[in-house]
N, C-alpha and C positions, 0 to 999 in steps of 0.2 A: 670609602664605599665605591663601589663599582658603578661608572655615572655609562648606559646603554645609549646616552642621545651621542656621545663623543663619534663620529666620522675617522674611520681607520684612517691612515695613514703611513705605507711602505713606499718610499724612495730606491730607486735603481737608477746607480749611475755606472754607465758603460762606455767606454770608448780605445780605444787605441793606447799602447804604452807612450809616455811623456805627450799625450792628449789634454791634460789636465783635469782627468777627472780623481785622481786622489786628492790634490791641491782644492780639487772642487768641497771635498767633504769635511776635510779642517775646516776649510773658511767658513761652511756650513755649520759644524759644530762652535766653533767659536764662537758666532754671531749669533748662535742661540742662547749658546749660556753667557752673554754679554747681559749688562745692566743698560745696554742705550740700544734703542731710542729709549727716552723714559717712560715713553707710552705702552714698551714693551714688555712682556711676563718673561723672566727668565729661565733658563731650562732647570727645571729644579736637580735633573740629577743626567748624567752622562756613562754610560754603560759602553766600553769599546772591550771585545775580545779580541789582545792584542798579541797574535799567534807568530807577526815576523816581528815582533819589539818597533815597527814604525811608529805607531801612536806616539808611543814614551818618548820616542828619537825626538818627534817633529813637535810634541806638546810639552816638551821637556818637567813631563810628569814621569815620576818613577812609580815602575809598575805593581801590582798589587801579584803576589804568589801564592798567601793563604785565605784561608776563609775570616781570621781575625782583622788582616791586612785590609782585605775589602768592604767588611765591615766598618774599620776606620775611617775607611777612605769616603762611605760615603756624603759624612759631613761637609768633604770639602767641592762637593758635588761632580766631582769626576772621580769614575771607580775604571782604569786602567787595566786592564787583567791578562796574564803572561802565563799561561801553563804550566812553560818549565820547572819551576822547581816543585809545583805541589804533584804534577801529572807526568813529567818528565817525558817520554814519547807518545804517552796516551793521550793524544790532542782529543779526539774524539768523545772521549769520557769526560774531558775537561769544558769543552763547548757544552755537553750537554747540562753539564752540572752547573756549569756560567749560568745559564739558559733559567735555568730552574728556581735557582739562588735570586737569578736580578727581580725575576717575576713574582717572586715572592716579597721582594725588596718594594716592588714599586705599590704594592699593596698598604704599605704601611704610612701613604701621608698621598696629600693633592697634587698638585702641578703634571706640567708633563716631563717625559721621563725618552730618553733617545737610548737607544741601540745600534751601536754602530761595529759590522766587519766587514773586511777587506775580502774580498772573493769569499765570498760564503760557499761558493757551491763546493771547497774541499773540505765542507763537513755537512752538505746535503745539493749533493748533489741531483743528476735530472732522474735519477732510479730512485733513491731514497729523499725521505724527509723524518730527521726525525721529532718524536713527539715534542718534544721541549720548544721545536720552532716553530712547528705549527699551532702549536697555542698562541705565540707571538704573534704571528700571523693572524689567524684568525680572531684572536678576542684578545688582542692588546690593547686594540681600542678601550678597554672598558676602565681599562689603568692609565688610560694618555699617554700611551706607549707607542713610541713613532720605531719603526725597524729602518734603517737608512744603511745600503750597501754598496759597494762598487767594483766592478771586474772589468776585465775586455773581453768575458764572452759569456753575454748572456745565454747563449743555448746551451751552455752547463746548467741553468739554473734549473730547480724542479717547477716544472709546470704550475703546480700551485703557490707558488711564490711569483712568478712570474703573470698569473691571473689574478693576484692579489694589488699588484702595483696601484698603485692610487695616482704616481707621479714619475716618469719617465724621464732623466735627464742622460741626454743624448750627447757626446762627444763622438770626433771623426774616426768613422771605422767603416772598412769597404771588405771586411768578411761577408760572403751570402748567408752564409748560415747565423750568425747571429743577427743579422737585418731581417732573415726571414723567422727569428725566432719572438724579435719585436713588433713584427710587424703586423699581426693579429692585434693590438692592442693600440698600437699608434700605425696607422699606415701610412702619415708619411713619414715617416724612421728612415726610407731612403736617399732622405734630402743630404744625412748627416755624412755622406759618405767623401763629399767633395769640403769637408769645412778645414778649415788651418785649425792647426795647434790652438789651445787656449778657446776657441769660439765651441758654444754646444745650442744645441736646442732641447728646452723642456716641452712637456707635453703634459697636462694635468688630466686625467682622465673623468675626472669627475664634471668639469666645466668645460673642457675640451679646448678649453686656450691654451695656445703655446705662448711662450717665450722665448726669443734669443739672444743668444747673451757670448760677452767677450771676458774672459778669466785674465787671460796677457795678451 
């Protein structure tokens, strides 16, 4: 059932190539669909659309290609998902239909449920959004549905994904234009611009605490 008191939650992590924000979001997902601490709820189900095969590389899960495949998969609560062979250069229709499929997926039992891709914005970018994500966005909460992304430049993102953010994790990057395209939303995003490899700062928008934190 669809619970309206859950608080959304969209994750954007940005920063610079070998910055550490990919590294950031394995460790992320793993640590959620972990059993420890034991005080912890685990991620009932893991959703990545996995459009360059990194997920599969780095989680050494093999990918899901059809619609029975991801079906199966979801038992083992990572659903992996690779275009090629069912979409083959139609990435676009295959995001969309990812999109559609999980959210209908995460309808069918409790817990929370993560969404996770790597540079979203080359299949919605800052002119378009399509429908399938902005439902995500907008009312995934109601499924415990977290959206979790990461690029090196957030002023591809579309605007309304970007005013969605709930949680801001910042790695080092001294583009103007993506500092000034976070910067509405965390103003100080310019601290990030002098950090080393490995170190970021988070920004939670909702309680307005940062964190800073060291990766390597």
């Amino acid at each position: 059932m669809p619970d309206y008191s859950l608080s959304p939650c969209v994750t954007l992590v940005f920063g610079r190539p070998g910055s550490g924000k990919t590294s950031f979001c394995f460790r992320y997902l793993a640590n959620a669909a972990a059993e420890q601490p034991a005080n912890a709820t685990p991620t009932a189900c893991t959703f990545i659309f996995d459009w360059k095969l990194e997920a599969a590389t780095r989680l050494g899960i093999t990918p899901c290609g059809t619609v029975a495949q991801c079906e199966a998969a979801i038992q083992t609560r990572w659903v992996v998902f690779n275009p090629g062979p069912m979409f083959q250069e139609r990435q676009q229709a295959a995001f969309r239909w990812f999109l559609a499929w999980m959210f209908d997926v995460c309808k069918r039992g409790p817990g929370k449920k993560i969404l996770y891709v790597d540079e979203l914005w080359n299949f919605a970018d800052a002119m378009s959004l399509p429908a399938e994500l902005e439902k995500v966005v907008r009312i995934g909460r109601v499924e415990n549905l977290e959206l979790l992304t990461s690029t090196q430049f957030p002023r591809d993102y579309h605007r309304s994904i970007r005013a969605a953010v709930t949680e801001w994790v910042c790695f080092s990057t001294d583009e103007p234009g993506d500092l000034d395209a976070v910067r509405p939303y965390f103003r100080g995003v310019d601290r990030v611009a002098g950090l080393p490899r490995g170190s970021f700062i988070a920004y939670n928008r909702d309680s307005r605490a940062e964190l800073a934190g060291k990766l390597f």
